[in-house]
C-alpha positions as CSV (number, residue, x, y, z in Angstrom):
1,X,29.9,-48.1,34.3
2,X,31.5,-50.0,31.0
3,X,28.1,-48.6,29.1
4,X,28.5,-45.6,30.5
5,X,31.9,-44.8,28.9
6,X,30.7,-46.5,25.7
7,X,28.2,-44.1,25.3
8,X,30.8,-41.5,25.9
9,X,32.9,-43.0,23.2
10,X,30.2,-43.3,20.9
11,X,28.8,-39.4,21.2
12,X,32.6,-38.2,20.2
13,X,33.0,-40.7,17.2
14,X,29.5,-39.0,15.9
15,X,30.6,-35.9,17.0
16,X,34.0,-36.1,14.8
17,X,32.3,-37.2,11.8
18,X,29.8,-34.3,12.0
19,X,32.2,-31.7,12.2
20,X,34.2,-33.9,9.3
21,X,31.1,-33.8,7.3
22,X,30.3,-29.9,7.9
23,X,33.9,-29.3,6.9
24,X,33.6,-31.2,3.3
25,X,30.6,-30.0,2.7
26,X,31.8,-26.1,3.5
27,X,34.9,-26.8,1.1
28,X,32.3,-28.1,-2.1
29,X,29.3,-25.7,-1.9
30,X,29.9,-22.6,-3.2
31,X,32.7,-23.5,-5.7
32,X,31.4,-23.3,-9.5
33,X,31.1,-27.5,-11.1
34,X,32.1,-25.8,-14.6
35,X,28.6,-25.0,-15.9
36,X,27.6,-21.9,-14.8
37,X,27.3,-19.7,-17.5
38,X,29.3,-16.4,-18.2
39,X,27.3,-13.6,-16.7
40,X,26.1,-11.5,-19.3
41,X,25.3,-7.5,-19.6
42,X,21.7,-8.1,-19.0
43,X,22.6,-10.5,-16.1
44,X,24.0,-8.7,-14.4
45,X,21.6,-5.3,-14.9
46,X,19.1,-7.9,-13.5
47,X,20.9,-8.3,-10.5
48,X,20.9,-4.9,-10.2
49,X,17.9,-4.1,-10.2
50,X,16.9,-7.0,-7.9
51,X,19.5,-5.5,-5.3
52,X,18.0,-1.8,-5.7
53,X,14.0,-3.2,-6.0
54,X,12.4,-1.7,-2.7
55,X,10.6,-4.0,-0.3
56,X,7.0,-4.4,-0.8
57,X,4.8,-5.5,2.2
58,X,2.2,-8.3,2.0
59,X,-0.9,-7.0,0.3
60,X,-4.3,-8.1,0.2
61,X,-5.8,-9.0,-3.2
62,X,-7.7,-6.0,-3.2
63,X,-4.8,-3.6,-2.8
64,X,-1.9,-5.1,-5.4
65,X,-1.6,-2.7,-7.5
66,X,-0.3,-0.2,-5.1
67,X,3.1,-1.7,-5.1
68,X,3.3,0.5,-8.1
69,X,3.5,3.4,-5.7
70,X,5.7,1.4,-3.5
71,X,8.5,1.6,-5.9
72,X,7.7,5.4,-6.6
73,X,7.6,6.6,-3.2
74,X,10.2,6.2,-0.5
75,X,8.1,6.4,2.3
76,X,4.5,5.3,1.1
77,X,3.0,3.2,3.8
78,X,-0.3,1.6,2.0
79,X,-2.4,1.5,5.4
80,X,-1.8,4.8,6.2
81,X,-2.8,5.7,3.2
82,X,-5.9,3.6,3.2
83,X,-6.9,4.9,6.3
84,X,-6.4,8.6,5.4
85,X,-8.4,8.0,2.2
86,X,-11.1,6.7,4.1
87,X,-10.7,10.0,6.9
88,X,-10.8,12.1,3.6
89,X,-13.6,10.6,2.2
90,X,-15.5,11.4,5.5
91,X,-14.3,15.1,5.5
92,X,-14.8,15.8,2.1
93,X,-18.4,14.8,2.5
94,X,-18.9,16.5,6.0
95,X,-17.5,19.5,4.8
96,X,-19.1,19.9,1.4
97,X,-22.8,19.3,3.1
98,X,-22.1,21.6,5.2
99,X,-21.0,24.1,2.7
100,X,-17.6,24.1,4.0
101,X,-15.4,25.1,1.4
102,X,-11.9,25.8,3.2
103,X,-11.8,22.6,4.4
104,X,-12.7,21.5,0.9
105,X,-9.8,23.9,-0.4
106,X,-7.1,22.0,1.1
107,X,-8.0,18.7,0.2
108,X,-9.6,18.9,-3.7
109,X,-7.8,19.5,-6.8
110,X,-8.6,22.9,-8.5
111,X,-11.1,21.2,-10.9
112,X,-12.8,19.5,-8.4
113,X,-12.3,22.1,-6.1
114,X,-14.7,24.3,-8.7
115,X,-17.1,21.1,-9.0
116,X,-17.7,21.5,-5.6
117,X,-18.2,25.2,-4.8
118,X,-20.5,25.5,-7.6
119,X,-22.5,22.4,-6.7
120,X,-22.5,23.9,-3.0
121,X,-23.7,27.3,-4.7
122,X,-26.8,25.7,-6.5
123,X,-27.7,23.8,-3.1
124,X,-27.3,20.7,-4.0
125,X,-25.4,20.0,-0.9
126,X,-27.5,18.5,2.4
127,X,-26.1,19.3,5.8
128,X,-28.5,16.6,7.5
129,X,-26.7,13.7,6.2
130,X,-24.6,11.7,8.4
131,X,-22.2,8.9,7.9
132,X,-23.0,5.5,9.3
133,X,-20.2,3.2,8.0
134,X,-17.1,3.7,5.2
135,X,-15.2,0.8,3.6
136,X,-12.9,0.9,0.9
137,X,-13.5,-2.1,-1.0
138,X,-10.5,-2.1,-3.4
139,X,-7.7,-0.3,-5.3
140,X,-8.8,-0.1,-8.6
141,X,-5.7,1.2,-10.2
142,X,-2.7,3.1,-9.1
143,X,-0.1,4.8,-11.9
144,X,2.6,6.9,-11.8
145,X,2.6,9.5,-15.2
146,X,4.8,12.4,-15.1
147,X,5.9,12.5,-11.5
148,X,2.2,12.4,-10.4
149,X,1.1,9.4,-8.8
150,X,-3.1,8.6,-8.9
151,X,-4.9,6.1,-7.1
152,X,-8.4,5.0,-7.9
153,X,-10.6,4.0,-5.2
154,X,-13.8,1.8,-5.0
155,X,-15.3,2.9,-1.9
156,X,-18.7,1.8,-0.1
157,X,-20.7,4.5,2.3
158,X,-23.5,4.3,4.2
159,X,-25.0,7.8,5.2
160,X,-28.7,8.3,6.9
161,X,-30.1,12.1,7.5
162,X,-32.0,13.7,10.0
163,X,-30.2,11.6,12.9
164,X,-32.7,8.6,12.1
165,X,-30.7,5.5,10.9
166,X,-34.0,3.9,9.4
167,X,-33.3,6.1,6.2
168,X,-29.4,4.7,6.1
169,X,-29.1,4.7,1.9
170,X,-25.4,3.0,0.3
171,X,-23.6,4.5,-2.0
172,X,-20.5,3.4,-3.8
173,X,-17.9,5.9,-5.5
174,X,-14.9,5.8,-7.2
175,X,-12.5,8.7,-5.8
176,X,-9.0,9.4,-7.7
177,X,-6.8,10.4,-4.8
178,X,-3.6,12.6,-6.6
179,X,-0.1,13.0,-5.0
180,X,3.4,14.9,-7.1
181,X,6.2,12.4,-6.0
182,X,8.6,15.5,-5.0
183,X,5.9,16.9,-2.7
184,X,6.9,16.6,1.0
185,X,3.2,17.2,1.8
186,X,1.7,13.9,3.2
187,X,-1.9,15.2,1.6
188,X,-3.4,13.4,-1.5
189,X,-5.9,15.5,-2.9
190,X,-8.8,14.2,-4.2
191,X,-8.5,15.1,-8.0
192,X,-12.0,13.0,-9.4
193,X,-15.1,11.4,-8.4
């Protein structure tokens, strides 16, 4: 019983210098030890910005450079985009094999657009290729120049014709994918490959 009360004693002698300690130490932090310096103009524009900088999500290695785009666009979501990029790659090439070219209208800039259409009107299209795998291997540059934002694409396909996968080939292109920063439009057209 004597050890018990001890024990008791002992926790509230600890406990009253904790909260003794917590209460020094709340009065010093915080107040300025004299050598600070003034906080000048460009200080305090710094802070500034820091406060206003938008948050930028983790990104792989291969996709830094779209934090660019980040800080242009509000809402840009970098694996949304990714995986429309790669749904528009498909499309693109489904539709301009099979000499599609509405789909193709909607989804190309106009010089590309004309690229296209007059590469579909020579034939040089094939309507018995097929995809077999897409990966987009890395952001190769994203800008922003006069309210348009461009991303360049390294992407790797495999494609076989004919429904037999023994005549799977790989290609790799470089797509420019084109967005206007005002546009409410959650397309980016494809604008050079």
């Amino acid at each position: 019983m004597v050890f018990d009360s001890l024990e008791f004693y002992d926790i509230i002698i600890f406990l009253g210098i904790a909260v003794f300690l917590i209460y020094r130490l709340r009065n010093v932090l915080g107040k300025k030890g004299g050598f600070e310096k003034q906080a000048t103009n460009n200080n305090v524009a710094h802070e500034n910005f820091k406060a206003n900088k938008k948050t930028i999500p983790q990104l792989k290695d291969n996709e830094l450079k779209l934090s660019t785009v980040y800080e242009a666009l509000d809402d840009f979501d970098h694996k949304k985009f990714l995986d429309g990029a790669k749904f528009a790659f498909e499309t693109i090439i489904n539709a301009f094999n099979r000499s599609d070219k509405k789909t193709l209208k909607n989804l190309l800039t106009k010089d590309v657009y004309h690229s296209f259409e007059e590469a579909i009107d020579k034939g040089k299209n094939n309507p018995n290729y097929q995809f077999y795998s897409l990966v987009v291997d890395s952001v190769e540059e994203a800008t922003v120049i006069n309210n348009t934002i461009n991303i360049t694409l390294k992407i790797t396909s495999e494609q076989f014709k004919d429904n037999d996968e023994s005549t799977i080939t790989k290609k790799q292109d470089t797509w420019i994918f084109q967005k206007d920063i005002s546009s409410k439009s959650p397309i980016w057209l494809l604008s050079s490959t």
